[in-house]
Backbone bond lengths (Angstrom), bond angles and torsions (degrees), N, CA, C in turn:
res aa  C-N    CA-C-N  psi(-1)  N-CA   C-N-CA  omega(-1)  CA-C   N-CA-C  phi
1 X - - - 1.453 - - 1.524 109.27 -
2 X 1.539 128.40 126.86 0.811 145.89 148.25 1.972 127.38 -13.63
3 X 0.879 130.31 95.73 1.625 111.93 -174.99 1.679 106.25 -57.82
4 X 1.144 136.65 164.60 1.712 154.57 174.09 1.107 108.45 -52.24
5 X 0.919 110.28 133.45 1.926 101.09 163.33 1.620 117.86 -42.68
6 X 1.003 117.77 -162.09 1.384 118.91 -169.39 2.023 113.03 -144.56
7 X 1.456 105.10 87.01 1.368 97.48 -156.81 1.701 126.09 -50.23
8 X 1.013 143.62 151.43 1.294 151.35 177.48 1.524 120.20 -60.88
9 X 1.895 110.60 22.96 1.051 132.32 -179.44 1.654 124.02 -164.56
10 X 1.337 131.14 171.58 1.160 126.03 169.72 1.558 142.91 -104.51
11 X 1.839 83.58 29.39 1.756 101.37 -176.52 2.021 108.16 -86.93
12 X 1.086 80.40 158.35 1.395 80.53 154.33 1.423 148.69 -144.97
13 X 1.671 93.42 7.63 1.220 128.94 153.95 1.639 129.62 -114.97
14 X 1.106 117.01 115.22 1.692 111.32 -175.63 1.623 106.69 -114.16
15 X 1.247 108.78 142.11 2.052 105.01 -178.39 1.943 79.49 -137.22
16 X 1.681 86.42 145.81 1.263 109.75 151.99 1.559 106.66 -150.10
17 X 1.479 120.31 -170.75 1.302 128.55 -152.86 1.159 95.57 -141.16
18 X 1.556 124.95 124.38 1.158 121.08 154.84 1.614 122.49 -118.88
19 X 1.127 109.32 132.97 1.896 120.08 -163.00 1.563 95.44 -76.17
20 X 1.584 123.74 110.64 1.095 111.91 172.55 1.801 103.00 -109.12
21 X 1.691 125.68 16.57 1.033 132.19 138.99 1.738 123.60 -117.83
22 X 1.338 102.38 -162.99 1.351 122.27 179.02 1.667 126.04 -71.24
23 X 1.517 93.06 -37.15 1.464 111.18 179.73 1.797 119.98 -49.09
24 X 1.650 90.56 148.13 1.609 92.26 -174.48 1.505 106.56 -117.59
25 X 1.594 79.25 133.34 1.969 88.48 -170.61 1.222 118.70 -86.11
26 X 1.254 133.85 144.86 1.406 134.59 158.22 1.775 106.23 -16.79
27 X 1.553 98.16 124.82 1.441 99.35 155.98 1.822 129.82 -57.69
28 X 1.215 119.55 -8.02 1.077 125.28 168.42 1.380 118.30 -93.62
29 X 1.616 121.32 8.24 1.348 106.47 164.58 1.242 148.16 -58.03
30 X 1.400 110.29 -36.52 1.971 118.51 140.02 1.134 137.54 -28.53
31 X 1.372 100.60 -40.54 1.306 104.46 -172.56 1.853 118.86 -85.75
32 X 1.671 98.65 -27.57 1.363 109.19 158.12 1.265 130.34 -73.06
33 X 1.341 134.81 -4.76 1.312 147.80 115.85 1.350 127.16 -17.01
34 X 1.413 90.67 -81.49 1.536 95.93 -173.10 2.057 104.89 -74.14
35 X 0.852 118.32 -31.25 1.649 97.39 152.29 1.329 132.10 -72.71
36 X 1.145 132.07 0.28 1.249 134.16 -176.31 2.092 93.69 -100.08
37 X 1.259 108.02 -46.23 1.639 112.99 167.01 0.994 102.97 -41.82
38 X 1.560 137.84 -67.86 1.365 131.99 -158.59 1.296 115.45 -79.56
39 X 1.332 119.10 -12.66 1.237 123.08 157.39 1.765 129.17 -63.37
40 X 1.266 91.78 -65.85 1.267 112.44 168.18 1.930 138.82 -48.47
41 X 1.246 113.98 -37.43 1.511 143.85 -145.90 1.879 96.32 -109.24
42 X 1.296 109.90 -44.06 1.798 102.19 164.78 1.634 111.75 -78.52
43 X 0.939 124.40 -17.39 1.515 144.54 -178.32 1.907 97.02 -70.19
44 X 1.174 110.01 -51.84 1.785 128.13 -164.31 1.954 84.25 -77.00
45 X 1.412 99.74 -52.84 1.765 77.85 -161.55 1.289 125.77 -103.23
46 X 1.748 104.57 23.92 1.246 113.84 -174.54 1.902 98.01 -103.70
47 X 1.338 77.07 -52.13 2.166 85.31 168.75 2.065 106.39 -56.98
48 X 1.307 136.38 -1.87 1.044 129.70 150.19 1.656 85.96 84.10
49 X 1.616 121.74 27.63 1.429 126.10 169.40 1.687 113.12 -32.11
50 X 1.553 107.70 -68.08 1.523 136.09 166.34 1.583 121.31 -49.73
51 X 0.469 114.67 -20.57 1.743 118.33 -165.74 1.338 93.83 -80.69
52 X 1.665 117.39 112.35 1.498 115.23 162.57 0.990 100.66 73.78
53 X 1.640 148.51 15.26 1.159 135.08 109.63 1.528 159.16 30.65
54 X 1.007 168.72 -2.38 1.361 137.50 -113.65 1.766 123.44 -78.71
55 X 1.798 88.85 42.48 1.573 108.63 175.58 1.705 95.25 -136.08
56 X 1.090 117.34 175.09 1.377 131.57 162.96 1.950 113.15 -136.92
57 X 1.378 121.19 -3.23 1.460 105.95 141.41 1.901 82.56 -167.02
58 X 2.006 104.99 -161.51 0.863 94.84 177.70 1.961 100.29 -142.59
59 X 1.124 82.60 165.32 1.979 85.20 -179.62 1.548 82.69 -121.68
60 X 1.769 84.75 142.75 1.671 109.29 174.78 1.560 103.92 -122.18
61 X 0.989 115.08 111.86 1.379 127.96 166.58 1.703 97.11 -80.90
62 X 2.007 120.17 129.16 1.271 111.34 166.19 1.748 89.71 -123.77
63 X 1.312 114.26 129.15 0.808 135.81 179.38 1.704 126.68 -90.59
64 X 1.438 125.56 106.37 1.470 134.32 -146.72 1.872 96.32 -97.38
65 X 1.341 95.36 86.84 1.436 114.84 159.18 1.052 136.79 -123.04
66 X 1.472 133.30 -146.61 1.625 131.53 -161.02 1.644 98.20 -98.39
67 X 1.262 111.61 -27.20 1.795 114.44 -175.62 1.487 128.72 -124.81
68 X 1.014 106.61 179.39 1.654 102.80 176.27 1.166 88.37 -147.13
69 X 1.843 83.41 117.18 1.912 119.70 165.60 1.352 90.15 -74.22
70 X 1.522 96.55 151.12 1.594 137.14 169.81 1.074 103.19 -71.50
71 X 1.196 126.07 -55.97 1.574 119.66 -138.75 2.438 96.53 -143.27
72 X 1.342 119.99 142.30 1.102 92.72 -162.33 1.609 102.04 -104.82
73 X 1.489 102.61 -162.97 1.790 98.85 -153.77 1.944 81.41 -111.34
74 X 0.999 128.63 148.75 1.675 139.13 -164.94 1.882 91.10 -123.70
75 X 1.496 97.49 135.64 0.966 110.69 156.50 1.587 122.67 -97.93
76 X 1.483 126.50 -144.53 1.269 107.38 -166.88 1.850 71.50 -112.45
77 X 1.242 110.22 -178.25 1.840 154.96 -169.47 1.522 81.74 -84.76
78 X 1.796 119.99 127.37 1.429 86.53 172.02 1.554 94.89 -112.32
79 X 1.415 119.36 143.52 1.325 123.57 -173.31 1.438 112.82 -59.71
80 X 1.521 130.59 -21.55 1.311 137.19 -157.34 1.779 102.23 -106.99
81 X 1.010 99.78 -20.79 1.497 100.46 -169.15 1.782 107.92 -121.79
82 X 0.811 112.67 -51.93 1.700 137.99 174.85 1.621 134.73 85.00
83 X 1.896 82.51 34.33 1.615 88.39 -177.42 1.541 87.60 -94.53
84 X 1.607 91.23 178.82 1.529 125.98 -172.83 1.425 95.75 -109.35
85 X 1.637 137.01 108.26 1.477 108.18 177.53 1.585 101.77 -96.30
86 X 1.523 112.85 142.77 0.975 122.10 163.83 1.837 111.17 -112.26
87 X 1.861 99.23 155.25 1.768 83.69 177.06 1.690 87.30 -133.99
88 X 1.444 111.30 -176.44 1.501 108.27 -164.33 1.534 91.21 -172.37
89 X 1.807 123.62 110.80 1.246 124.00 -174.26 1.808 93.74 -95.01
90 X 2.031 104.89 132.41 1.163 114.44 171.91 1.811 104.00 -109.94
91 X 1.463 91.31 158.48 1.482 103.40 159.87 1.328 109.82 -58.86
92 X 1.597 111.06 116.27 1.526 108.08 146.61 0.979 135.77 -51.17
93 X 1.159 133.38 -57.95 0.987 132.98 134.01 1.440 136.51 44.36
94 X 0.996 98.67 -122.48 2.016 126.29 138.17 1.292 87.47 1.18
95 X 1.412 142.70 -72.20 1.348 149.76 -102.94 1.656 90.34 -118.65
96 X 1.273 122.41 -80.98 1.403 120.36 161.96 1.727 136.76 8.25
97 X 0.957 114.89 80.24 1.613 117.19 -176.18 1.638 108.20 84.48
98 X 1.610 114.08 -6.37 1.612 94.95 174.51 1.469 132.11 -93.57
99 X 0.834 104.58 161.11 2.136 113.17 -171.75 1.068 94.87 -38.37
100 X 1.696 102.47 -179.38 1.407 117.65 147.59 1.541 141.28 -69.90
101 X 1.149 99.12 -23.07 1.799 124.27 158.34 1.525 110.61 -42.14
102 X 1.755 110.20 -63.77 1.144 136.10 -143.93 1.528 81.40 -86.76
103 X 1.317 131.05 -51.26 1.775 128.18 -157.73 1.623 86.05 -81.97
104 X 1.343 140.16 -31.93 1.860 117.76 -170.79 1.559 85.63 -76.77
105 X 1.325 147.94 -48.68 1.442 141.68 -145.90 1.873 88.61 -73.42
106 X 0.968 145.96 -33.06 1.184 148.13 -171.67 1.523 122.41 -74.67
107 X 1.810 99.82 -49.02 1.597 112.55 -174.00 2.002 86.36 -84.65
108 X 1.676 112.42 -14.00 1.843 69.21 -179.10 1.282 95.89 -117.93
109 X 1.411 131.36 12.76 1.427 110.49 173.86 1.605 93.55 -88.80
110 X 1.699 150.45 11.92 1.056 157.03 133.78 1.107 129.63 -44.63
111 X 1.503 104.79 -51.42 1.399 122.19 168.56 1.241 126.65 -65.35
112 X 1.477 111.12 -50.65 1.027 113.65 -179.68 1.494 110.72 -55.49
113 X 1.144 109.63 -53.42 1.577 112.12 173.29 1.540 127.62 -29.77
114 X 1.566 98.72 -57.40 1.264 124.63 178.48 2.043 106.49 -45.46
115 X 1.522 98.53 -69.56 1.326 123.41 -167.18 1.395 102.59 -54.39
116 X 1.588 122.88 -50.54 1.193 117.36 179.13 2.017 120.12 -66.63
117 X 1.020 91.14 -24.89 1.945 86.48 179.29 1.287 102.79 -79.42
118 X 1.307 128.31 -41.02 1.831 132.48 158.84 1.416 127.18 -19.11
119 X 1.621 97.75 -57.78 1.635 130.69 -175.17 1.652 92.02 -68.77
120 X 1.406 131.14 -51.16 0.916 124.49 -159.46 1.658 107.28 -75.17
121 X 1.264 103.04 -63.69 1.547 120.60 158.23 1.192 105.76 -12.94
122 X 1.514 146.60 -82.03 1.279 166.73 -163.24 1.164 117.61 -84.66
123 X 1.610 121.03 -20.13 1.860 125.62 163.09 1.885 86.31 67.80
124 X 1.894 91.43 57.34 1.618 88.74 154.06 1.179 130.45 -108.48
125 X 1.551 161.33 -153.04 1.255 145.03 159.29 1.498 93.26 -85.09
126 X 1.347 107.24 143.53 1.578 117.50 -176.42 1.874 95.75 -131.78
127 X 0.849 116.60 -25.70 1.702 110.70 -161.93 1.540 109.83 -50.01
128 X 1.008 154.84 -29.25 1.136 158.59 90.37 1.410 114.66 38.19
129 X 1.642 106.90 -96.35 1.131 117.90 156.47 1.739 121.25 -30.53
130 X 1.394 130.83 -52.28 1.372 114.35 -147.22 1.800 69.28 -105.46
131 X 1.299 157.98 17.25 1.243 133.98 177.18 1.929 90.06 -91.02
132 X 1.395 100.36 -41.13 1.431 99.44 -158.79 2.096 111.67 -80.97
133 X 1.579 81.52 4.45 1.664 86.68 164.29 1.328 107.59 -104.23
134 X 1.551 118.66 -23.29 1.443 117.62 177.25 1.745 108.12 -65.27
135 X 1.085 115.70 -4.76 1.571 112.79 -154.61 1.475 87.34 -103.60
136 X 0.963 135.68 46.14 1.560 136.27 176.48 1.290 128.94 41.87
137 X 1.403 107.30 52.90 1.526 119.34 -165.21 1.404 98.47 -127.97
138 X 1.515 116.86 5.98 1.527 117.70 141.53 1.637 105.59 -113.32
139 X 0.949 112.71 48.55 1.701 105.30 179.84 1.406 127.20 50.58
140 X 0.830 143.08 34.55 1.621 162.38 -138.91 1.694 111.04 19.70
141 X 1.402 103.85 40.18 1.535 120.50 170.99 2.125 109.07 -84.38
142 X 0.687 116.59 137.16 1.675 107.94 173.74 1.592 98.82 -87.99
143 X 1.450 80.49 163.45 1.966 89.54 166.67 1.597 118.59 -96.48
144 X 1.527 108.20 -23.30 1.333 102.10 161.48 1.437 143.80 -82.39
């Protein structure tokens, strides 16, 4: 097997947002992003997420709709870049008029979601991952 491409940067987690309604989000939704990244992304490459791979990081598309998918939708490996895209539709909802507290508990109990069916998908180390959802950072909700 081929190793991943090699991205044109030194992340290894990327999030963007795509509005699949009308609704207007807290101006602090970026910013719950990018803390939920820095949370998240030493967590991925300390658990040896990447290593042996057939990705070299991943982009999370969370997608601002009426529900929250379980499980997320995979794009293909891209040979040129070497992420894995994953996407993951959230309640707007949820999102609507709440803090910054309230918008990181959302983008990472998403993520987490996301990241963990990936890990599984791909037979990566996840324990990490599902300890730091066990730690009540989905509210004593499970991911399964």
């Amino acid at each position: 097997m081929q190793p991943p491409a090699k991205p044109p940067h030194d992340t290894k987690l990327g999030f963007m947002g795509v509005a699949l309604t009308t609704a207007r989000l807290p101006k602090t939704t970026y910013e719950a992003f990018a803390a939920v990244k820095a949370e998240l992304e030493p967590i991925l490459v300390a658990s040896g997420f990447f290593n042996d791979a057939p990705f070299s990081w991943i982009t999370l598309a969370i997608r601002y709709g009426l529900k929250n998918e379980e499980k997320p939708h995979y794009g293909r490996i891209s040979k040129k870049y070497g992420d894995l895209p994953l996407s993951l539709e959230v309640d707007v909802h949820e999102m609507l008029g709440a803090s910054l507290d309230e918008l990181k508990f959302v983008i990472r109990r998403a993520s987490l979601r996301a990241l963990i069916h990936a890990g599984e998908k791909y037979h990566r180390p996840i324990n990490a991952l599902r300890d730091l959802a066990d730690q009540g950072t989905l509210r004593g909700s499970s991911l399964n």
